[in-house]
C-alpha positions as a Markdown table, in Angstrom:
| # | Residue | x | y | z |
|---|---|---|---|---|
| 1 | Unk | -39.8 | -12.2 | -1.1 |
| 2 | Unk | -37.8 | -10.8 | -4.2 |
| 3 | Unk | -38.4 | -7.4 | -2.4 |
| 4 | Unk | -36.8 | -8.4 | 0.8 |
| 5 | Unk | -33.7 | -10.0 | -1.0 |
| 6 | Unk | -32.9 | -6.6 | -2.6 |
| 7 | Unk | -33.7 | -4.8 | 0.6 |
| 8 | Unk | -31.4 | -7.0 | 2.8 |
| 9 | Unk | -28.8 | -6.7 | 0.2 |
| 10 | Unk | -29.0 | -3.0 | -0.2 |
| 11 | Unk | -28.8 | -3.1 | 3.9 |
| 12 | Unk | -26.0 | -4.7 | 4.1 |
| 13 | Unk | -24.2 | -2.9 | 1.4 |
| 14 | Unk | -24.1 | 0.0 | 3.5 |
| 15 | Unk | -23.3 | -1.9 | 6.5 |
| 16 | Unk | -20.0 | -3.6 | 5.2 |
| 17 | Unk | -16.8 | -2.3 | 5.9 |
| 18 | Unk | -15.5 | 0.1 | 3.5 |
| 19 | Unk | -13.9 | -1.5 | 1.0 |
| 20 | Unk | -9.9 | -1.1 | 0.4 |
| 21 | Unk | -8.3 | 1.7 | -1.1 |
| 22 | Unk | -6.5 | 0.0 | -4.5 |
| 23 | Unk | -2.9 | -0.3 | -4.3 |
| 24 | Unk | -2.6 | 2.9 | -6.8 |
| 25 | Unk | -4.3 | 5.5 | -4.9 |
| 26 | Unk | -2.8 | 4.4 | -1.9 |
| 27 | Unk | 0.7 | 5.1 | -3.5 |
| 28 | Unk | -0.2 | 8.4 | -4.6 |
| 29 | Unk | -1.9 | 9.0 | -1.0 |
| 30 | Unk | 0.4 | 7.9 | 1.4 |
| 31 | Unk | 3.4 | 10.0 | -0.4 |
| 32 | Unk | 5.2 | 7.1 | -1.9 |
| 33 | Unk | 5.2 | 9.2 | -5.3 |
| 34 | Unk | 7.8 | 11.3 | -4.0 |
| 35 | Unk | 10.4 | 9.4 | -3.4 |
| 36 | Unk | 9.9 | 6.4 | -5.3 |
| 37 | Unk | 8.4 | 8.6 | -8.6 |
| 38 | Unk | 4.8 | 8.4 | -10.0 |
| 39 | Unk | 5.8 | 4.9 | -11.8 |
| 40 | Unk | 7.7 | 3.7 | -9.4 |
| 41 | Unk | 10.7 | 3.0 | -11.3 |
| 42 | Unk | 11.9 | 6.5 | -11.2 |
| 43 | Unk | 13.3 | 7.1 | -7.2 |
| 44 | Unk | 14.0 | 11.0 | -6.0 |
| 45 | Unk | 17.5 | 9.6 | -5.8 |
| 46 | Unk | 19.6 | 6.6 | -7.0 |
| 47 | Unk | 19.9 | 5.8 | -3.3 |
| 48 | Unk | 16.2 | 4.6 | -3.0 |
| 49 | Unk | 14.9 | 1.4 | -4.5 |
| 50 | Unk | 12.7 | 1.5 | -7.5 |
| 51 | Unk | 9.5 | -0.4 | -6.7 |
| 52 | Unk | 8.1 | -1.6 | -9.8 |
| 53 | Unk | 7.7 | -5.1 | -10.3 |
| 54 | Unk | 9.1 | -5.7 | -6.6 |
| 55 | Unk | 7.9 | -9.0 | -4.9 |
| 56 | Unk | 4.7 | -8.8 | -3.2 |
| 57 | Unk | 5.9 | -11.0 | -0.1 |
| 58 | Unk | 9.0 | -9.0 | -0.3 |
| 59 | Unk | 8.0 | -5.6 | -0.2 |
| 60 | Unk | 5.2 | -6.3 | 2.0 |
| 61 | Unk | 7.8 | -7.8 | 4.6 |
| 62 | Unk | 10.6 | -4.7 | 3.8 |
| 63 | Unk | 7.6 | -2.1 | 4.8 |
| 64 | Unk | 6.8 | -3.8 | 7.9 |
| 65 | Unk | 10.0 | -4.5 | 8.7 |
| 66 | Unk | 10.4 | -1.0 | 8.6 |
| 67 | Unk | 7.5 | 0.2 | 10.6 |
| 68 | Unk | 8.1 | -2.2 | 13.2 |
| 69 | Unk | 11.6 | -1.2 | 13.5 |
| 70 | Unk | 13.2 | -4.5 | 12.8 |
| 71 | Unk | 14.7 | -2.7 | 9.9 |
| 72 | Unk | 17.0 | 0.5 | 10.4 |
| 73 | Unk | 19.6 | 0.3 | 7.5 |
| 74 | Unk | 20.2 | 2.2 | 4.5 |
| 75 | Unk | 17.2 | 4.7 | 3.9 |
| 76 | Unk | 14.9 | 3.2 | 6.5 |
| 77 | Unk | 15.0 | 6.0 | 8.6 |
| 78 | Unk | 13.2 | 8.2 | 6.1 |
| 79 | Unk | 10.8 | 5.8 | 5.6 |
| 80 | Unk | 9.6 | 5.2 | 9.2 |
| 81 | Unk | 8.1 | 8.5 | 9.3 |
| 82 | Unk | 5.9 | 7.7 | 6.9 |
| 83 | Unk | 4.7 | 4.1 | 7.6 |
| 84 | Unk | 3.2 | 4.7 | 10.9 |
| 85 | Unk | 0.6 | 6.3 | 8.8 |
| 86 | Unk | 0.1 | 3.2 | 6.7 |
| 87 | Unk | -2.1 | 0.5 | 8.1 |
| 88 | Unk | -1.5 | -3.5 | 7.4 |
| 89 | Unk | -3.8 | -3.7 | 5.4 |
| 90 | Unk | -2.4 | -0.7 | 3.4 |
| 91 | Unk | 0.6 | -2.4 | 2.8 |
| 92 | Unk | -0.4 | -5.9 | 1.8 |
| 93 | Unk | -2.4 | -3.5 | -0.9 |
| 94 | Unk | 0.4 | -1.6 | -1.7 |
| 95 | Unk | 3.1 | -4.6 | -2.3 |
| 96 | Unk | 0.3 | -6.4 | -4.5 |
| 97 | Unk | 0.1 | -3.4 | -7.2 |
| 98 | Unk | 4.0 | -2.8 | -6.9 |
| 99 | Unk | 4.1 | -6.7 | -8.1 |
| 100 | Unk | 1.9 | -5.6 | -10.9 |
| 101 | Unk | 3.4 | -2.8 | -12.1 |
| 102 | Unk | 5.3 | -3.5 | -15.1 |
């Protein structure tokens, strides 16, 4: 019986989804890096927002917003080529570790 536990376990381990990306390597994978900065409090320019510490609901709104469309001011536009490449998912991730940066 102890057998079969670890077996079904170790089944359905490989079975599962694959779990998340963490919010930091997804930062440094989907090219945020180089225009927000490897901290995220350092933009490319002073004309893009530093990150750090941002909101989670927030940013998570602003980066939808922007992949959707809904939002086309300021710097969006640069952004929009990037977020099609970003899943939801992604960005609830993302905007959870730009809340916890520091």
């Amino acid at each position: 019986m102890k057998y079969e536990m670890i077996l079904v376990t170790a089944v359905a381990a490989v079975f599962a989804a694959p779990a998340l990306a963490d919010g930091k390597k997804l930062y440094m994978e989907k090219t945020c890096i180089a225009c927000h900065g490897k901290d995220a409090k350092k933009p490319l320019t002073p004309d893009y927002p530093k990150l750090a510490g941002q909101n989670a609901k927030y940013a998570e709104k602003q980066m939808q917003d922007i992949k959707s469309g809904a939002r086309a001011n300021g710097n969006s536009a640069a952004m929009k080529g990037v977020m099609h490449l970003v899943s939801d998912a992604e960005i609830k991730e993302l905007a959870k570790y730009l809340a916890e940066i520091k």
